[in-house]
C-alpha positions as CSV (number, residue, x, y, z in Angstrom):
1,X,0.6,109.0,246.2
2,X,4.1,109.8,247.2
3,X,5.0,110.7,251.1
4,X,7.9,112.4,252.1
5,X,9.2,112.8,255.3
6,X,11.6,116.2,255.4
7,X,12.8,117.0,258.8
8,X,14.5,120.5,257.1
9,X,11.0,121.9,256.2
10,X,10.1,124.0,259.2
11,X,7.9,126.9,258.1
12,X,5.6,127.9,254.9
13,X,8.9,129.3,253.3
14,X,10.3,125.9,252.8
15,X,6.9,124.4,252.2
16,X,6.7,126.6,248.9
17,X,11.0,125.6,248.1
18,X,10.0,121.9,248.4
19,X,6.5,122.3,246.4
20,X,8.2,124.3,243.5
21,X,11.2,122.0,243.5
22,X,8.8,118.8,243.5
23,X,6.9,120.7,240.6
24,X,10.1,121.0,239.1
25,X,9.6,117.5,238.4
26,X,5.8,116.9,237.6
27,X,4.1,120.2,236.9
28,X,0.9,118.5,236.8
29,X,1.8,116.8,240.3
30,X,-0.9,117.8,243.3
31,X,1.7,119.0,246.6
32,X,0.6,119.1,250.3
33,X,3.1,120.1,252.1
34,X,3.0,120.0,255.9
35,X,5.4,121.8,257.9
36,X,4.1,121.0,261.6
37,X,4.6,117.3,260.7
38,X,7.5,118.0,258.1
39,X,5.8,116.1,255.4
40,X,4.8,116.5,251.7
41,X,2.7,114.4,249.8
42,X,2.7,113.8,246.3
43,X,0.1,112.7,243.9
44,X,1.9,112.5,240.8
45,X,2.2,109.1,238.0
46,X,6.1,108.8,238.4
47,X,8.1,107.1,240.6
48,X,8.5,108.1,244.1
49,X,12.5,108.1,243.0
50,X,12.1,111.2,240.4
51,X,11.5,113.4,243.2
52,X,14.3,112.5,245.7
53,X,17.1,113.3,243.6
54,X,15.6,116.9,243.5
55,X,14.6,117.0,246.8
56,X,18.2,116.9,248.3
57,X,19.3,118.6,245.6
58,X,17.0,121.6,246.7
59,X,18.3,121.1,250.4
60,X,15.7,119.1,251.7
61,X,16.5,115.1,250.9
62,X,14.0,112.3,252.5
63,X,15.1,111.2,255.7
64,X,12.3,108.2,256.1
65,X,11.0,107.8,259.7
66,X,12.0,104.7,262.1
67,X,9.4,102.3,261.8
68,X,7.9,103.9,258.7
69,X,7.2,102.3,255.4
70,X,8.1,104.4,252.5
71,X,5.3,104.8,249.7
């Protein structure tokens, strides 16, 4: 599993721009998207790097939290 941190996704109208751009990229991936806690995670077999080109291409890049281990 993948976890994103995405300070940009504030409401379930992002939620469904970063789920359909992450699916974009696995169609078969499983998306939670959490916009109180502006995070969406990922359970998908490739690398936590296919998604983050398309996230900040879609508007809403990975800004990992202080303190925070990325996985």
């Amino acid at each position: 599993m993948h976890r994103f941190h995405i300070p940009a996704m504030s409401c379930g109208g992002c939620a469904k721009s970063v789920t359909k751009a992450l699916l974009s990229v696995d169609p078969q991936a499983l998306i939670e998207t959490d916009p109180p806690t502006r995070t969406a995670r990922v359970h998908s077999a490739l690398d936590r790097s296919a998604f983050l080109g398309v996230l900040h291409e879609a508007g809403y890049p990975d800004k990992p939290q202080p303190g925070a281990a990325a996985n």
